[in-house]
C-alpha positions as CSV (number, residue, x, y, z in Angstrom):
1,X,-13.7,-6.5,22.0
2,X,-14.9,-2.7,22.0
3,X,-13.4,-0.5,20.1
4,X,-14.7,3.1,21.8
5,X,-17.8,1.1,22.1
6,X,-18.2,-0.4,18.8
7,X,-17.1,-3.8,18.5
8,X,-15.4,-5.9,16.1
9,X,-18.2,-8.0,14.5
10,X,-15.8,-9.9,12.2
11,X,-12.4,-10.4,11.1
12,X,-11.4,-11.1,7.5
13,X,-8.3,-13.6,6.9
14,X,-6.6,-12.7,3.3
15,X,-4.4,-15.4,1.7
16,X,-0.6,-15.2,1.4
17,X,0.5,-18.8,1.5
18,X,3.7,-18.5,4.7
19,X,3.2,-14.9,4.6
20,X,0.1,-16.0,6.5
21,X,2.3,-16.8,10.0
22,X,2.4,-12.5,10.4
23,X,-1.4,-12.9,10.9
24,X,-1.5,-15.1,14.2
25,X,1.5,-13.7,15.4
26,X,-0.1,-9.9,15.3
27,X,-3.5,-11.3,16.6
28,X,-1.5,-13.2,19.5
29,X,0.2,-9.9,20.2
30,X,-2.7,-7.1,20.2
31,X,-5.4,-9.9,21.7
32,X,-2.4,-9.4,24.4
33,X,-4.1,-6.3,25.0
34,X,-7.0,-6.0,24.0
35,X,-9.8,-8.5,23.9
36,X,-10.4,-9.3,20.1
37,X,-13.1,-11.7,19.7
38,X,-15.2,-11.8,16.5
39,X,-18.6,-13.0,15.6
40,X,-18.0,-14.1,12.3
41,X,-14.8,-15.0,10.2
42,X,-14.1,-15.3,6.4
43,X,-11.1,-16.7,5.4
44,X,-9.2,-17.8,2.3
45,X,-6.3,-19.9,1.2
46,X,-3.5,-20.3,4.1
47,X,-5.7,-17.6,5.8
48,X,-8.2,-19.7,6.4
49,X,-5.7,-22.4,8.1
50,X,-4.4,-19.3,10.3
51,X,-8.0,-18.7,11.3
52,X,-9.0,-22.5,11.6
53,X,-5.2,-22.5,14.1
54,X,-6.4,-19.4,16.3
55,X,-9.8,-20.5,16.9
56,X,-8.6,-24.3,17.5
57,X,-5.4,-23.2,20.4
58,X,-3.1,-24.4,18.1
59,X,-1.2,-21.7,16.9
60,X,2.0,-22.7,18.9
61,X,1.6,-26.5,18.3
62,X,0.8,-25.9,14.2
63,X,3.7,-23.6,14.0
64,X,6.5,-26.0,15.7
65,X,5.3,-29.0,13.2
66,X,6.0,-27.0,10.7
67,X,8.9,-25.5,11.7
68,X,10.5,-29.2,12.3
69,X,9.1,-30.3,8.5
70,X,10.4,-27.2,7.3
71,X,13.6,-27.8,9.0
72,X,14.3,-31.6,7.7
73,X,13.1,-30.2,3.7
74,X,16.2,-29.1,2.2
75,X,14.5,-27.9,-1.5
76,X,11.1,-26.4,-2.3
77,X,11.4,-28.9,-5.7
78,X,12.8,-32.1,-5.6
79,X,13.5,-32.6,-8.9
80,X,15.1,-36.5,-8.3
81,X,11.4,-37.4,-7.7
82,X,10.6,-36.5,-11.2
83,X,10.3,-40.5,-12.6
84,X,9.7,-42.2,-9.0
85,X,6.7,-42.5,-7.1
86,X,7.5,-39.6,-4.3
87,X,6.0,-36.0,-5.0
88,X,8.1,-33.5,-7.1
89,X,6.7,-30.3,-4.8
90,X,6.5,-31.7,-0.7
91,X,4.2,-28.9,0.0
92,X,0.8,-30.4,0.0
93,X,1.7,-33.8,2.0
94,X,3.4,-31.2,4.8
95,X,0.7,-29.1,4.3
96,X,-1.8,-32.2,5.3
97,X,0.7,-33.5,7.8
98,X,0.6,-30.0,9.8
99,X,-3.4,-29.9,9.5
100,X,-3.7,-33.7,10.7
101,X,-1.7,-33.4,13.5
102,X,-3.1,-30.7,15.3
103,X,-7.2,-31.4,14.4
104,X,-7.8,-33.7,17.2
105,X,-10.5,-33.4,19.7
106,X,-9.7,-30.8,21.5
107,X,-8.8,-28.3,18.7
108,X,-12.4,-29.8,16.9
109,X,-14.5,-29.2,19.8
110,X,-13.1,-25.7,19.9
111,X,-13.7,-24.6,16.0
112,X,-17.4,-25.9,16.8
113,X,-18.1,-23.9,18.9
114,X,-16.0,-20.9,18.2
115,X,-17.4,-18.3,15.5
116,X,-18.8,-19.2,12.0
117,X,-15.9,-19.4,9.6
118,X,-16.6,-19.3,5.9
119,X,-14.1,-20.7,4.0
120,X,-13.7,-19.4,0.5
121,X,-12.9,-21.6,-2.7
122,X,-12.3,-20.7,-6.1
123,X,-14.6,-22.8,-8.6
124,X,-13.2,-22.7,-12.0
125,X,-15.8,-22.7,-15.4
126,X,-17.3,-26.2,-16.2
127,X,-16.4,-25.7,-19.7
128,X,-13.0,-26.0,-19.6
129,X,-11.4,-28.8,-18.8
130,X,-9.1,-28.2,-15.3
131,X,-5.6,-27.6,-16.4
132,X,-6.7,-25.2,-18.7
133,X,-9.1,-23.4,-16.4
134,X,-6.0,-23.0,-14.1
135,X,-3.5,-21.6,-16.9
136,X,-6.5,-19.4,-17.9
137,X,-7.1,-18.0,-13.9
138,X,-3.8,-17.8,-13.0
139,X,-2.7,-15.9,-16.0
140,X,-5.6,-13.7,-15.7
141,X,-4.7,-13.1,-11.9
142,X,-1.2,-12.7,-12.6
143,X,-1.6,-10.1,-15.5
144,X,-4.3,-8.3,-13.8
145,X,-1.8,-8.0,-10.8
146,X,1.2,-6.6,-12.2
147,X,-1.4,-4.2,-14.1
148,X,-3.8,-3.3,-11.7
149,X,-2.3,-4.6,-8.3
150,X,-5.7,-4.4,-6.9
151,X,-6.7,-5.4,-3.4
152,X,-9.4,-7.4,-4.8
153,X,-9.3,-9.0,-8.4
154,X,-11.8,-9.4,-10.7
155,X,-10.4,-11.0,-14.0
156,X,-10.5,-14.4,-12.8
157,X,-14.4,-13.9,-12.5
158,X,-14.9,-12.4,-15.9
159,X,-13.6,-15.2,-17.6
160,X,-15.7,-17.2,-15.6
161,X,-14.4,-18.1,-12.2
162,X,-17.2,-18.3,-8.7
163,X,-16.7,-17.9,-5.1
164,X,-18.0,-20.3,-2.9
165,X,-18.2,-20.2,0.4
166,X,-18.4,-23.7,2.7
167,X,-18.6,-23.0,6.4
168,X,-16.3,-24.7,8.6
169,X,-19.2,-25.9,11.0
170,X,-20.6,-27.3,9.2
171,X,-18.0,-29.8,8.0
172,X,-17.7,-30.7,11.9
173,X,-21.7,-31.5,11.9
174,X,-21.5,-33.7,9.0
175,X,-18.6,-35.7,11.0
176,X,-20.0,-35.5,14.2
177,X,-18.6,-37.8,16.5
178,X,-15.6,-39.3,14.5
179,X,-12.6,-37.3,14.9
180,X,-10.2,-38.9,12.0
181,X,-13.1,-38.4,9.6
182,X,-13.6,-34.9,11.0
183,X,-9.9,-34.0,10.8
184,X,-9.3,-35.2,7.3
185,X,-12.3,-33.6,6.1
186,X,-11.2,-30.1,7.6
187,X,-7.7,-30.8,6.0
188,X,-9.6,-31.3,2.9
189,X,-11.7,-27.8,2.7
190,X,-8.6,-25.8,3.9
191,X,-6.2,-27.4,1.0
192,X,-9.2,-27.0,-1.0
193,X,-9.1,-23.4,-0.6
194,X,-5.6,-23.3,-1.0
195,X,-5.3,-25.8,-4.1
196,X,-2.4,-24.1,-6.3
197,X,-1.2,-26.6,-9.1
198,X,1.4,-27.7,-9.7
199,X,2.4,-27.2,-6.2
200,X,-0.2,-28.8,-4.8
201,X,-2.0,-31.4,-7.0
202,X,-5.4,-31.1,-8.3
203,X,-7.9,-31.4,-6.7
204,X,-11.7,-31.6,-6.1
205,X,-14.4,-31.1,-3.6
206,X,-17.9,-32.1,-3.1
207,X,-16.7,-33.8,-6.5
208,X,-15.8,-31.2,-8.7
209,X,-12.6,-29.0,-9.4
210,X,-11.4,-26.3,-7.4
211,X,-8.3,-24.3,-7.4
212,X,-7.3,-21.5,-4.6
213,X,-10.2,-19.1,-3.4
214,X,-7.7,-16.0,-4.0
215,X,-8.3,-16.8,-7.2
216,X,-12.0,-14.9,-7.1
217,X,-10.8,-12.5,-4.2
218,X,-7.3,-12.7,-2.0
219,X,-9.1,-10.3,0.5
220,X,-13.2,-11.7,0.8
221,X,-14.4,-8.8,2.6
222,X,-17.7,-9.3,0.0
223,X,-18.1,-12.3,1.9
224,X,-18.6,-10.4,5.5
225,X,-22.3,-10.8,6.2
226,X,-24.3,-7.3,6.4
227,X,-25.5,-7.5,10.2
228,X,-22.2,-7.1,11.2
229,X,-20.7,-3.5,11.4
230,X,-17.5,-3.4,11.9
231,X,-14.8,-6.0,10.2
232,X,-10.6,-6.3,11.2
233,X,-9.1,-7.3,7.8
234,X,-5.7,-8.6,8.6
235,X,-3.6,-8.4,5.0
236,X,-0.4,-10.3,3.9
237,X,1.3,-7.7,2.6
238,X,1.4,-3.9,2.0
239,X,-0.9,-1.8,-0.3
240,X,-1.2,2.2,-0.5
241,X,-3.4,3.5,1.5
242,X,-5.7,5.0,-1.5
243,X,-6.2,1.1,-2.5
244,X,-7.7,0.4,1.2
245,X,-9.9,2.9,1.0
246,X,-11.5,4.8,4.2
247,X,-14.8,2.2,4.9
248,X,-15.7,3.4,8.6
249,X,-17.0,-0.4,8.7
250,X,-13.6,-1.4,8.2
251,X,-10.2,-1.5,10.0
252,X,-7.3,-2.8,7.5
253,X,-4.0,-3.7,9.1
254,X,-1.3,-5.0,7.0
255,X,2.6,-5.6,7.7
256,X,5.0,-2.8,8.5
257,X,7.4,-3.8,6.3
258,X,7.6,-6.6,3.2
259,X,7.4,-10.1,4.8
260,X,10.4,-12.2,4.8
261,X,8.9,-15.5,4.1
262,X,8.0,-16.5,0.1
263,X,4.5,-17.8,0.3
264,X,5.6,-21.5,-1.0
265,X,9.0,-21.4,1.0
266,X,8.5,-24.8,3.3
267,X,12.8,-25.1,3.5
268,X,12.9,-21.6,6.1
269,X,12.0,-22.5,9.8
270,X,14.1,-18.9,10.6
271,X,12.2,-17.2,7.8
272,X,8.6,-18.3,9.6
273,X,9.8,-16.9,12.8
274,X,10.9,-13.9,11.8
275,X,7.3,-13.4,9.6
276,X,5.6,-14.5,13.1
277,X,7.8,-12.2,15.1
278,X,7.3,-9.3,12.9
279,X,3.4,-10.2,13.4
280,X,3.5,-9.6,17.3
281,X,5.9,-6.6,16.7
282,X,3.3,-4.8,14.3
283,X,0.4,-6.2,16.8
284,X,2.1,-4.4,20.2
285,X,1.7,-1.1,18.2
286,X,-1.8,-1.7,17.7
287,X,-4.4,0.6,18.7
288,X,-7.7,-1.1,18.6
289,X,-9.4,3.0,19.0
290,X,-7.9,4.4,15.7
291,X,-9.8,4.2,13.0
């Protein structure tokens, strides 16, 4: 894509949990127009997922399985499941469902060899044990939110969270050749990234806990490497335009209005199309020259 010459070396996927859906659904829309088509991607949370769809053509085909699951789940908590063996919160296991189904060859071939997408997780300290690392982050996000509100937080890491970054490629290379393998282990990084007790369960990877990459930073533009110039940041929801900043290496778009959707809301099929329609209604009004 140019943009008056200067192209788009990277895009930047924030988190936002269903908010996510306005991402794909404003990318569908203004790559309508304009051919937007980055060298590198960084991702987080349900962001990443959106990121791993677009690149993988299956956008359309995530967004109906979800839909249908969506559809058939009558309550976000089931609390009848409390004492039996079936999960109190049917996030996660749609979550996987929707990740499994639409990871097979096709979609896999395409995410290795589409643009590098670093995948950001959220590694709480060693010294606590995991439920109270979580309590600890969480509150320390939550607090410093209704505070601060900042684009990007930084409690979390000064009580002792770290970023890491794990590159979707290379997942694919260490699976080569086996496509259930390859498709549960992508499942695995992007709940990874997403990992939000008690919602989802805890959970580990490459053997050790990890809890929801917004967590460290909802917005990993720190995670853009230097060579590239110019980054799209696609948000999840609105911030004043003194919090963006004016970064000439930066484009921030972010929803016209507040999204419909809740970010845990798996019981609104109508709700995800209306945050998906409002995506390719902000996206026709997109102007890939303004800066």
């Amino acid at each position: 894509m140019t943009d008056r010459g200067r192209p788009f070396d990277a895009f930047v996927f924030a988190g936002g949990g269903c908010r996510c859906f306005w991402q794909v659904g404003f990318l569908e829309s203004a790559g309508s127009r304009a051919t937007l088509v980055p060298r590198h991607i960084v991702a987080v949370s349900a962001g990443a997922t959106m990121a791993a769809m677009l690149v993988a053509g299956r956008v359309a085909r995530g967004r109906a399985r979800f839909a249908s699951l969506a559809a058939a789940n009558p309550r976000n908590v089931h609390l009848e499941n409390l004492l039996g063996p079936e999960p109190v919160f049917p996030h996660f296991g749609m979550y996987r469902d929707v990740l499994l189904d639409a990871f097979d060859d096709e979609a896999i071939a395409a995410l290795a060899a589409g643009p590098p997408l670093d995948v950001l997780l959220a590694r709480p300290p060693s010294r606590l044990p995991p439920a109270v690392s979580l309590l600890a982050g969480f509150a320390a996000y939550l607090l410093e939110r209704r505070l601060r509100d900042a684009v990007h937080p930084s409690w979390p890491r000064a009580i002792g969270y770290t970023p890491e970054l794990v590159r979707l490629q290379d997942v694919i290379a260490a699976h080569a050749g086996h496509t259930r393998a390859t498709a549960e282990a992508l499942a695995a990084l992007l709940l990874a990234s997403s990992c939000t007790p008690p919602v989802t369960p805890f959970l580990t990877y490459s053997g050790r806990p990890v809890f929801d990459g917004g967590l460290v930073d909802n917005v990993p533009v720190f995670a853009v490497p230097g060579h590239c110039e110019r980054t799209l940041v696609l948000l999840t929801r609105r911030y004043p335009a003194e919090q963006l900043g004016r970064d000439p290496r930066r484009r921030f778009v972010q929803p016209s209005r507040p999204i419909p959707i809740a970010k845990w809301d798996y019981t609104r099929p109508d709700l995800l199309q209306e945050t998906y329609d409002l995506g390719r209604r902000d996206g026709e009004r997109f102007e890939p020259g303004e800066t």
